[in-house]
C-alpha positions, -999 to 999 in steps of 0.1 A, spaced: -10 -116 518 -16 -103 551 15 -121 568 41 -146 559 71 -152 582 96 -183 572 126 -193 584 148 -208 551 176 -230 541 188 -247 511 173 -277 529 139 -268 542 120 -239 541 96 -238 578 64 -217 572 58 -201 606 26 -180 596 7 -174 562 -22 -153 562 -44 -147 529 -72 -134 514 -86 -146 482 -119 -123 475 -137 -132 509 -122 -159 517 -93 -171 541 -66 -189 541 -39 -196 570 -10 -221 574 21 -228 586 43 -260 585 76 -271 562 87 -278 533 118 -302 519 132 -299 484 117 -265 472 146 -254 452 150 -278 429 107 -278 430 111 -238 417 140 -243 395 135 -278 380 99 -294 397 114 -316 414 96 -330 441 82 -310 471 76 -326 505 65 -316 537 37 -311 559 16 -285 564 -15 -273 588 -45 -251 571 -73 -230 587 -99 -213 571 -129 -197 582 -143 -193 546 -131 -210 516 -155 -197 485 -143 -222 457 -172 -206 436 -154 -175 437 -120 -185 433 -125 -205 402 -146 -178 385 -117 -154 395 -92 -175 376 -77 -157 342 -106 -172 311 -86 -185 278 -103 -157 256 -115 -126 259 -151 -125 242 -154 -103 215 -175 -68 220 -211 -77 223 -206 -116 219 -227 -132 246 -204 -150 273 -218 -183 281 -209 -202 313 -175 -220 312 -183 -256 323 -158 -269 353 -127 -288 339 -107 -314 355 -82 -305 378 -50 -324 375 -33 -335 410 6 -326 402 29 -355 405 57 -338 417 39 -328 451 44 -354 484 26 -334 508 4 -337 539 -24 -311 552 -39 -311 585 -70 -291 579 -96 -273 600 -122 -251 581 -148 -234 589 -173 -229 559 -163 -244 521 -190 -234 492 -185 -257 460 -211 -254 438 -242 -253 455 -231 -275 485 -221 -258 518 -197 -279 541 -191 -264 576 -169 -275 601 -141 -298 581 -114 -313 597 -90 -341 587 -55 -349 567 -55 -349 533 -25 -365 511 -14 -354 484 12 -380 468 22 -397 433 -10 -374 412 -35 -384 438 -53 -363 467 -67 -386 494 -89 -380 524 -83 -397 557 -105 -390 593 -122 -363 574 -152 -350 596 -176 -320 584 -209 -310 584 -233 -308 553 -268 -316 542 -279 -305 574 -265 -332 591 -227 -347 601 -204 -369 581 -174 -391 578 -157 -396 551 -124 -411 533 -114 -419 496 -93 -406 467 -90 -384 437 -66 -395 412 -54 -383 378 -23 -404 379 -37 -431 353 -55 -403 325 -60 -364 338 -89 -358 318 -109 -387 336 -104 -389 370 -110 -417 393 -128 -413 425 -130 -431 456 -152 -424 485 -164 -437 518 -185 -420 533 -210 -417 563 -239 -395 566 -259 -390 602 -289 -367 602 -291 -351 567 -319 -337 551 -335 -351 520 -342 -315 511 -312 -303 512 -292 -334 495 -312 -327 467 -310 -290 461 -270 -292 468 -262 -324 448 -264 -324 411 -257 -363 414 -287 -370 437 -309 -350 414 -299 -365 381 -301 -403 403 -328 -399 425 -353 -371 417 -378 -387 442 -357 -364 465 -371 -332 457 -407 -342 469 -393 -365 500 -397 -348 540 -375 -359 572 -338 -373 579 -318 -402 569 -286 -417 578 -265 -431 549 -233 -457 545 -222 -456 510 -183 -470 488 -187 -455 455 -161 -458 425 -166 -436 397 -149 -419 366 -154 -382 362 -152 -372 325 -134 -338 317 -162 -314 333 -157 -330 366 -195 -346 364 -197 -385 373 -197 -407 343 -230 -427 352 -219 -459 334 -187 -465 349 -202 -457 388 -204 -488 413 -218 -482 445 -231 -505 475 -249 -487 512 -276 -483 531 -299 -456 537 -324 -454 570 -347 -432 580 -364 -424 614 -391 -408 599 -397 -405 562 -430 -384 537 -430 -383 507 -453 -361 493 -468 -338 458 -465 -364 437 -493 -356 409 -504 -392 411 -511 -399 444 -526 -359 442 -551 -374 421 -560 -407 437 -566 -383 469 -588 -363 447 -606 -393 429 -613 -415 459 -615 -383 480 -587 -392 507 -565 -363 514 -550 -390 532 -534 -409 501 -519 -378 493 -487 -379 515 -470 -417 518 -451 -420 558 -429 -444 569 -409 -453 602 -379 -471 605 -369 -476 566 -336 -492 559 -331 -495 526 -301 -514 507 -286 -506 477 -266 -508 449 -255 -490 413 -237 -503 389 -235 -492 352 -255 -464 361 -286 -486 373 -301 -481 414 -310 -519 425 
């Protein structure tokens, strides 16, 4: 904690700076809180609002950090601990203005977030969020909820997508590479629209067969190239030309549902 100054009473406590560093990363806020007493003494409910920067948020690192249910015995290989579902608390009615810099979650980095997030009744919602990812800029609202079961949690999103890379999209979504592995060999930009409902099951991945989604995905300029079958059409009719496919002005619309891309 490099600085925390608050002013309290038995009704509110008012957070006038928090610094802290978790590893590498950041964390600063100030705002106010109503009801913490009973919250520390009996969980009652905590409310308030509060305002987080961040230049560096390494979720990565914070969640390996955290304390591991058992020690492995003395030379017992140490396999990697899949990610579990993290329960929204119930107890919590809070709002967070936030600006950050730089998130890494997995293999995704998100630069440049800002928006409120809600945390109410054992759900976290996003309103106005703006940030920066897959190389290009995005929009976004939705929910995560572990109100109804907290070892499947629902999700929620809308979301808006200018100016990303098919590249990247691929190498920092698991989703997009279980869904769409035509990704990985796919050149150029795209814009996407996108409402998607989904269960997550207890590792946090999406259960495929309960995920509905409608959008649209266009693309200025599109290639999509070293596919092995078109490599050896080229080679057969000899047409290097057949070996890369480009396309202008692609609008595609789509739809999943049980785990099926229409």
């Amino acid at each position: 904690i490099r600085r925390a100054a608050a002013t309290i009473t038995p009704a509110a406590m008012t957070l006038g700076e928090l610094g802290l560093t978790i590893g590498r990363s950041d964390l600063a806020a100030n705002g106010q809180l109503s009801g913490y007493i009973g919250y520390l003494l009996r969980g009652d409910m905590l409310s308030g609002r509060l305002y987080v920067k961040s230049e560096l948020l390494d979720l990565n690192e914070i969640m390996e950090a955290m304390p591991a249910s058992s020690e492995p015995a003395e030379g017992e290989a140490v396999a990697a601990e899949p990610m579990q579902a993290v329960e929204v608390p119930r107890n919590l009615n809070l709002s967070l203005n936030t600006e950050l810099q730089k998130v890494l979650f997995q293999k995704m980095t998100v630069s440049g977030i800002s928006g409120e997030m809600r945390v109410a009744g054992g759900a976290l919602s996003l309103e106005r969020l703006r940030m920066q990812l897959f190389g290009g800029s995005a929009t976004a609202s939705g929910s995560y909820s572990t109100a109804a079961d907290p070892q499947r949690p629902a999700l929620k999103l809308a979301l808006g997508l200018a100016g990303a890379s098919f590249s990247k999209t691929f190498d920092e979504l698991e989703m997009v590479q279980k869904l769409v592995p035509l990704f990985a060999k796919t050149g150029g930009d795209y814009s996407l629209s996108l409402d998607m409902t989904t269960a997550l099951d207890p590792n946090m991945e999406p259960d495929l067969q309960s995920l509905d989604a409608t959008g649209e995905i266009k693309s200025a300029n599109i290639r999509i190239q070293n596919l092995e079958a078109f490599d050896a059409l080229a080679k057969a009719l000899d047409n290097d030309k057949l070996r890369k496919i480009e396309a202008k002005d692609v609008a595609v619309r789509f739809s999943i549902r049980d785990g099926r891309i229409t």
